[in-house]
C-alpha positions in Angstrom: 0.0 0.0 0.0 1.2 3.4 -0.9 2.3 5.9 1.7 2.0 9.9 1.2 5.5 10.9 1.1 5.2 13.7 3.4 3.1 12.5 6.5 3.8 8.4 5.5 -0.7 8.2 6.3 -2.2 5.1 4.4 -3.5 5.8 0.9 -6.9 5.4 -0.7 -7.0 4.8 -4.3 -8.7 8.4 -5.2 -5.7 10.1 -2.9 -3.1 9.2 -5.6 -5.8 9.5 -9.1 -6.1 13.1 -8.0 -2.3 13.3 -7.3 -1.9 11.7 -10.8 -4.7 14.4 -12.1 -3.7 17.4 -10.8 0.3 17.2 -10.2 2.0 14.0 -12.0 0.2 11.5 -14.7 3.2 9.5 -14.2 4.1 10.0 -10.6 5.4 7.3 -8.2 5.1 8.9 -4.7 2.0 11.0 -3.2 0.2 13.2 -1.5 -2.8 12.5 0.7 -5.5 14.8 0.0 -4.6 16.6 3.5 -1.0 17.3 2.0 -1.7 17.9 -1.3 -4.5 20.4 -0.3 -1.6 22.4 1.9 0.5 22.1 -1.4 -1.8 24.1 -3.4 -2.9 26.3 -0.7 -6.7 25.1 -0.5 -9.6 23.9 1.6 -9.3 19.7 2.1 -12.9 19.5 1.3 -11.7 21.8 -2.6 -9.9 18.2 -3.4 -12.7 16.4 -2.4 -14.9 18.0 -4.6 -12.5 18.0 -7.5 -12.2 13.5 -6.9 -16.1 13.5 -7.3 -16.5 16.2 -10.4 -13.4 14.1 -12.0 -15.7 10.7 -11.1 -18.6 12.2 -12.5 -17.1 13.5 -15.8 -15.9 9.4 -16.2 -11.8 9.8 -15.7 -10.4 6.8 -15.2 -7.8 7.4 -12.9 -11.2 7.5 -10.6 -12.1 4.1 -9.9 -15.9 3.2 -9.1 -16.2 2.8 -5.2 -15.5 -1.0 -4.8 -17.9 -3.8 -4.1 -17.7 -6.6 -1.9 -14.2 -5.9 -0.1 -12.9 -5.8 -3.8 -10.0 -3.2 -3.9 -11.2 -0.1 -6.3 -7.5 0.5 -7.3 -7.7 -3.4 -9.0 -7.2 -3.3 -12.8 -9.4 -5.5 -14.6 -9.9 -5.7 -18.4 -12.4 -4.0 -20.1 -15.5 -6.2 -21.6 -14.4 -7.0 -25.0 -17.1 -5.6 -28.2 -18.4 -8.6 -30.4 -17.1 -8.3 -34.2 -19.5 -9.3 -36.6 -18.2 -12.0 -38.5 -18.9 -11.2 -42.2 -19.6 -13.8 -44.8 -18.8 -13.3 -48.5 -21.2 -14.9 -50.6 
């Protein structure tokens, strides 16, 4: 589990999406969104309104909250489209 490299608190999956969306897309250390709110110099609860407007608008870094126990930051594949086969005649 990642760390927040300035106060070493736990992180939640949304803590480093909106680390990757607002500082870093390819970052490898964090901020928790108590850290990375006093890094821009803003209200805790600004972030937390930015992580649901970025859900709502579909980013991906944004996992959907997880079901069952099931870790929202888990990668699974995408359902694959059907092709139509197409038959020469």
């Amino acid at each position: 589990m990642s760390q927040c490299y300035q106060c070493q608190r736990p992180l939640v999956s949304d803590e480093i999406a909106i680390y990757r969306k607002m500082v870093d897309r390819g970052a490898g250390r964090f901020l928790c969104k108590t850290c990375l709110a006093a890094y821009f110099s803003v209200p805790e609860e600004l972030i937390e309104k930015k992580i649901e407007q970025f859900r709502r608008q579909g980013c991906l870094l944004f996992a959907a909250q997880p079901l069952n126990g099931e870790s929202a930051s888990k990668e699974t594949d995408p359902p694959q489209k059907e092709r139509k086969k197409h038959v020469n005649s």
